[in-house]
LOSE-629991 format. One line per 4 residues: number of its first residue (from 0); their letters; for each residue x, y, z of C-alpha. Coordinates in pm, whole numbers. Layout:
BEGIN
NUM) A) X,Y,Z; ... $
END
This chain:
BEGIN
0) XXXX) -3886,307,894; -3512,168,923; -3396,110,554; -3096,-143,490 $
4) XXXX) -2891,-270,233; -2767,-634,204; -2472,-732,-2; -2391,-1090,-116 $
8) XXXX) -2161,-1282,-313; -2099,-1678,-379; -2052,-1958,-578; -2378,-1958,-824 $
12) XXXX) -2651,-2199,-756; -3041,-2309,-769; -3199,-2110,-481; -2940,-1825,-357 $
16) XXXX) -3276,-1571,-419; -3514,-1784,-275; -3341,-1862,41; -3248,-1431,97 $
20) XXXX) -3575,-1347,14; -3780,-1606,264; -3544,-1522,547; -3598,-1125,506 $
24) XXXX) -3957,-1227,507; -3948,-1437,835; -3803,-1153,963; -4105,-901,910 $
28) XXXX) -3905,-720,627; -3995,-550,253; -3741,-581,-29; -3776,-272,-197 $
32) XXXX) -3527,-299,-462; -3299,-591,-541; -3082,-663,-852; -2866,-960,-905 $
36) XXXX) -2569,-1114,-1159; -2470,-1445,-1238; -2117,-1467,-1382; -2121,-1735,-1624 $
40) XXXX) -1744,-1684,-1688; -1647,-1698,-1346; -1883,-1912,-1163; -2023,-1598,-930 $
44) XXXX) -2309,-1471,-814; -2367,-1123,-710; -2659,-952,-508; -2757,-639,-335 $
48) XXXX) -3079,-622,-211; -3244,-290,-30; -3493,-375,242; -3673,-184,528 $
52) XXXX) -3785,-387,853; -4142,-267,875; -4189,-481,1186; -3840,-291,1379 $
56) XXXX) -3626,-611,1391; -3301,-438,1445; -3024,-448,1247; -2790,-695,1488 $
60) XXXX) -3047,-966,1508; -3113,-1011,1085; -2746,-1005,1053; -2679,-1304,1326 $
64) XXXX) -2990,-1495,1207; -2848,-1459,821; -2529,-1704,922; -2766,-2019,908 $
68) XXXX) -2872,-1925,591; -2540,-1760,420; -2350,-2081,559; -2469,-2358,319 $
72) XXXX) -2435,-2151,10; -2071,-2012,91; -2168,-1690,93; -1960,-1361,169 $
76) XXXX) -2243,-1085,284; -2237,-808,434; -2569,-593,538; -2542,-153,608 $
80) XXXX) -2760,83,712; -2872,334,488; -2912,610,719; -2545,558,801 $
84) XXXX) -2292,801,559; -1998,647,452; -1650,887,597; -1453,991,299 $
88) XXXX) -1095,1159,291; -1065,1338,-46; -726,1364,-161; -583,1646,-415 $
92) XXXX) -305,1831,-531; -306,2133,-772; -585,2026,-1034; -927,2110,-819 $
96) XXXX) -1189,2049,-1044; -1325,1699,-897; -1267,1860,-566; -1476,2172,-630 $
100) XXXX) -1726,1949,-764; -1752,1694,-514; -1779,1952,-215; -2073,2157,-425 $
104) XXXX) -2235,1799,-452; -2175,1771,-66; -2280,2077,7; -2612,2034,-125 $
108) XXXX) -2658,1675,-59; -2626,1549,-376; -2316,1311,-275; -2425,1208,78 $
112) XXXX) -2082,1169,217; -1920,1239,562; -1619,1423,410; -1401,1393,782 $
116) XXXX) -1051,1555,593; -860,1648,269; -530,1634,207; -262,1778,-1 $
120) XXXX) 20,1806,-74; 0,2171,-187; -152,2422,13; -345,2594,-302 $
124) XXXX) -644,2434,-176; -663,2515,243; -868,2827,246; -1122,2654,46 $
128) XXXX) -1115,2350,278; -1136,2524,584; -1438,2753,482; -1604,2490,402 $
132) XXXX) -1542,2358,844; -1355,2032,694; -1021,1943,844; -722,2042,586 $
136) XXXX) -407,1843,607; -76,1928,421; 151,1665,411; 431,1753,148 $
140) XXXX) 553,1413,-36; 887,1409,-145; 1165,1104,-292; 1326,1102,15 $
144) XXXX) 1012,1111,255; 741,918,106; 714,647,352; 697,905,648 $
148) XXXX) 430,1058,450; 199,792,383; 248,687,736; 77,1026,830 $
152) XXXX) -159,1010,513; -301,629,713; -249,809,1050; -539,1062,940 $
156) XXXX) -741,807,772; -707,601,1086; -798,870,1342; -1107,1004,1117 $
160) XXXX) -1226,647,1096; -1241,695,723; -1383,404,505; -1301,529,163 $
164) XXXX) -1054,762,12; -1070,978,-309; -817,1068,-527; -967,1377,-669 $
168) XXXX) -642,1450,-929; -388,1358,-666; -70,1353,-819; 154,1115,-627 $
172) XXXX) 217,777,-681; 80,558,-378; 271,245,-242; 216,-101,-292 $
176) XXXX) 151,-149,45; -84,121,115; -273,28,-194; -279,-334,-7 $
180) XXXX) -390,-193,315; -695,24,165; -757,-282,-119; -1121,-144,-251 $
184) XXXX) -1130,150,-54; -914,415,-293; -1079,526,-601; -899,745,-835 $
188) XXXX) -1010,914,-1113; -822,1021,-1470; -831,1060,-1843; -901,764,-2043 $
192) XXXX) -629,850,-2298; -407,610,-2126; -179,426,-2280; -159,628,-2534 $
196) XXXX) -117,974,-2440; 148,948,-2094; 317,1194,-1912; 268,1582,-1940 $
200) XXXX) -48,1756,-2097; -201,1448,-2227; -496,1688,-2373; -235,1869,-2615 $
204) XXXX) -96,1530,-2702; -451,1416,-2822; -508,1767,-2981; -199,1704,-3202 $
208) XXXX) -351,1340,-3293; -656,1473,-3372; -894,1272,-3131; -1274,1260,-3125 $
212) XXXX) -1319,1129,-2777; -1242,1281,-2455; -1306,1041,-2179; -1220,987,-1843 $
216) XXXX) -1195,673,-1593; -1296,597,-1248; -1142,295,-1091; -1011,96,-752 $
220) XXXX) -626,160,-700; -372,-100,-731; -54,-164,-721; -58,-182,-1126 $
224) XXXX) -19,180,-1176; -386,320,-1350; -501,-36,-1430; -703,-111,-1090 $
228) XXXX) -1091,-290,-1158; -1279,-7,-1316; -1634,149,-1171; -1750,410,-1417 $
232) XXXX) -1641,577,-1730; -1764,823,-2000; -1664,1037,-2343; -1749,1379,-2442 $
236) XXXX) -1707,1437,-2865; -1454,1722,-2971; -1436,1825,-3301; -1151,1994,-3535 $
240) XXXX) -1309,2307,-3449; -1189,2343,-3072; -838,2384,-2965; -676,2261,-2691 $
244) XXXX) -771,2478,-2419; -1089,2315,-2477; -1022,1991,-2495; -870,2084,-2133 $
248) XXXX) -1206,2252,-2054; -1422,1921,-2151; -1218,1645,-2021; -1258,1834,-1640 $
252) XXXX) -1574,1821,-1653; -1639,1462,-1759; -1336,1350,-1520; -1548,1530,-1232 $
256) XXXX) -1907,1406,-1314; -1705,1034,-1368; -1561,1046,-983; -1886,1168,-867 $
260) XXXX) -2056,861,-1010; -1808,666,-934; -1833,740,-578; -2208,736,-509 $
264) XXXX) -2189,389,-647; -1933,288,-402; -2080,444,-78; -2438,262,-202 $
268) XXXX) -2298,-38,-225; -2338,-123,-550; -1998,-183,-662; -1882,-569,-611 $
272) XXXX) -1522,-659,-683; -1494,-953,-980; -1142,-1019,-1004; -988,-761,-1243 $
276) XXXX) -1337,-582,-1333; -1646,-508,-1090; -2011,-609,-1126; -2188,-232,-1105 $
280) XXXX) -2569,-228,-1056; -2773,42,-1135; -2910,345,-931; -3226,205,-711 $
284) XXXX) -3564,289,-931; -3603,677,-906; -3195,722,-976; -3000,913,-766 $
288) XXXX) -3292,1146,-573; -3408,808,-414; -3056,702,-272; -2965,1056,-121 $
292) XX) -3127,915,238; -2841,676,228 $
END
């Protein structure tokens, strides 16, 4: 049985849940799950709603018969087939935690992903890449040749047809223009000791303040350098008792179970853009097992 996923967002009203559900109905469908928000601050209403069509309605004809009813009540929507996996270009440079992580996670089909290429701009990582039969790109970014590089950097995204890129500890700076292009489609991921700890081994600087939280932050790039609308987050304690090194050790592992998060959220659809923050919903009923279909 087909399973889909509708997305919508628009002005809050009376009757925005009644009118999705009755059409999905007239249409011989199920809702399985469905979850909905209504911003009081801004004025929006938010909505994803997973549904299988037990009587084989395809896909094209809900979509074209949901303009009469997404029309009235301004609505932005968008509907995706679940058995349909998102392409992803994962990009990294010398830090591969997050990218070990997310091709285990692959591998096994915990992160259901089409991972079509990585790139670098160090080559520490192309064995790895390769082994794993995913298409390795090194594309060296320097002062003088950034422009040329991102041009090759969208030239790969184009020609894999990628919908999403990952920036699994990439360490370059990305334009303001490529961050417009691929608005909501870059996540990056990083330690939530910003602003206070910048610049070079941020984990030593905290070790030397004496923190108690270790955290790390997934979020949508901007052009506002580390401040784009954030999707998931989470801390680790440290005590007095570990060093460093450890502090290192801890904060790599909550940056890479962060990004994975992060990213199932996104390719599920369940991530909704509201202004400088996002609307998140939670994992369908069963958590992650029931959403690896998708």
């Amino acid at each position: 049985m087909s399973q889909y996923v509708l997305t919508v967002t628009c002005p809050a009203r009376r009757g925005i849940v009644s009118a999705i559900s009755t059409y999905l109905a007239s249409k011989g469908c199920n809702i399985v799950d469905s979850a909905q928000f209504d911003d009081a601050d801004t004025g929006r209403f938010f909505m994803r709603v997973g549904f299988n069509s037990q009587e084989g309605v395809a896909l094209k004809e809900i979509e074209e018969g949901f303009a009469e009813v997404g029309a009235p009540l301004n609505m932005t929507h968008a509907f995706h087939d679940s058995a349909k996996r998102m392409k992803v270009v994962i990009m990294v440079s010398r830090f591969g935690h997050c990218l070990n992580d997310l091709l285990y996670r692959w591998k096994i089909g915990a992160l259901p992903i089409d991972i079509v290429a990585v790139v670098s701009n160090h080559l520490d990582y192309q064995k790895l890449v390769v082994n794993h039969d995913i298409p390795f790109f090194y594309i060296n970014v320097t002062k003088a040749n950034k422009p040329e590089a991102e041009a090759r950097i969208m030239e790969v995204v184009e020609q894999t047809g990628a919908e999403l890129i990952v920036l699994a500890r990439y360490m370059q700076i990305l334009s303001d223009a490529m961050c417009q292009v691929m608005s909501g489609r870059i996540i990056n991921i990083h330690h939530s000791f910003l602003p206070s700890f910048k610049g070079a081994n941020p984990y030593k600087q905290a070790y030397s303040r004496g923190v108690k939280l270790i955290g790390a932050t997934a979020h949508y790039v901007t052009a506002d350098l580390d401040e784009g609308p954030i999707i998931e987050q989470d801390v680790a304690r440290v005590t007095h008792a570990q060093n460093a090194a450890d502090y290192v050790s801890i904060g790599r592992d909550v940056e890479a179970q962060v990004l994975a998060r992060a990213i199932h959220a996104h390719i599920h659809h369940r991530v909704f853009p509201n202004g400088d923050r996002t609307v998140v919903f939670p994992a369908s009923p069963g958590g992650y097992a029931s959403e690896r279909m998708g």
